[in-house]
C-alpha positions, -999 to 999 in steps of 0.1 A, spaced: -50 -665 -252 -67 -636 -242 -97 -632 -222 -125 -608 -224 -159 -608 -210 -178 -632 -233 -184 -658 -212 -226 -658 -217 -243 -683 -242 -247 -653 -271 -210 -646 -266 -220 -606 -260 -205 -589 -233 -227 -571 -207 -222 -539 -223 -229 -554 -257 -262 -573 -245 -277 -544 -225 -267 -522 -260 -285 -548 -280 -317 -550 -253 -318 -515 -256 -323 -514 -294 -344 -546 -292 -369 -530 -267 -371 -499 -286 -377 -515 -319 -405 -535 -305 -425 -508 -286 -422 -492 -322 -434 -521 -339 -465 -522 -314 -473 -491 -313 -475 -490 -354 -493 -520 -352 -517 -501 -327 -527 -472 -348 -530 -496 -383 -555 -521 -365 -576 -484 -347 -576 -471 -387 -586 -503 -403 -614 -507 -375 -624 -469 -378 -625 -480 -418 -645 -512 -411 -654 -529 -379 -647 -566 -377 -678 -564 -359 -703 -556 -376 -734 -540 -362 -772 -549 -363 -775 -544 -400 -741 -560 -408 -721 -546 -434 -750 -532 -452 -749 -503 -433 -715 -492 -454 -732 -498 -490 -730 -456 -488 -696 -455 -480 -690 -468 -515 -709 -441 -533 -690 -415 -508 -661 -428 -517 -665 -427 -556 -680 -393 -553 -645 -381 -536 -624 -396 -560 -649 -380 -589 -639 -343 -572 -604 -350 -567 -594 -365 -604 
């Protein structure tokens, strides 16, 4: 029987595990770093916290927003 270097729980070598930690890390940082910029736009779109008028303070963002989509269509 021959014998290689899987003798850890996942049954990767070292090479093989570092390879896949590699990928893993790199993924992830992606992953937050997407995450990141989506949660900044959807607060610069509309704060979770709203200030002292509340959300009444963005009743014109609707009428700006219906008066760009008049000019563009």
């Amino acid at each position: 029987m021959p014998t290689d270097d899987r003798s850890s729980l996942s049954g990767l070598t070292e090479a093989e595990a570092q390879e896949f930690h590699t990928l893993f890390t790199t993924s992830f940082i992606g992953f937050i770093v997407i995450a990141i910029v989506a949660h900044i736009l959807v607060w610069m779109w509309r704060p979770w916290i709203p200030g002292a008028k509340g959300y009444a303070m963005l009743d014109g963002a609707t009428a700006a927003a219906h008066h760009l989509i008049s000019l563009v269509s």
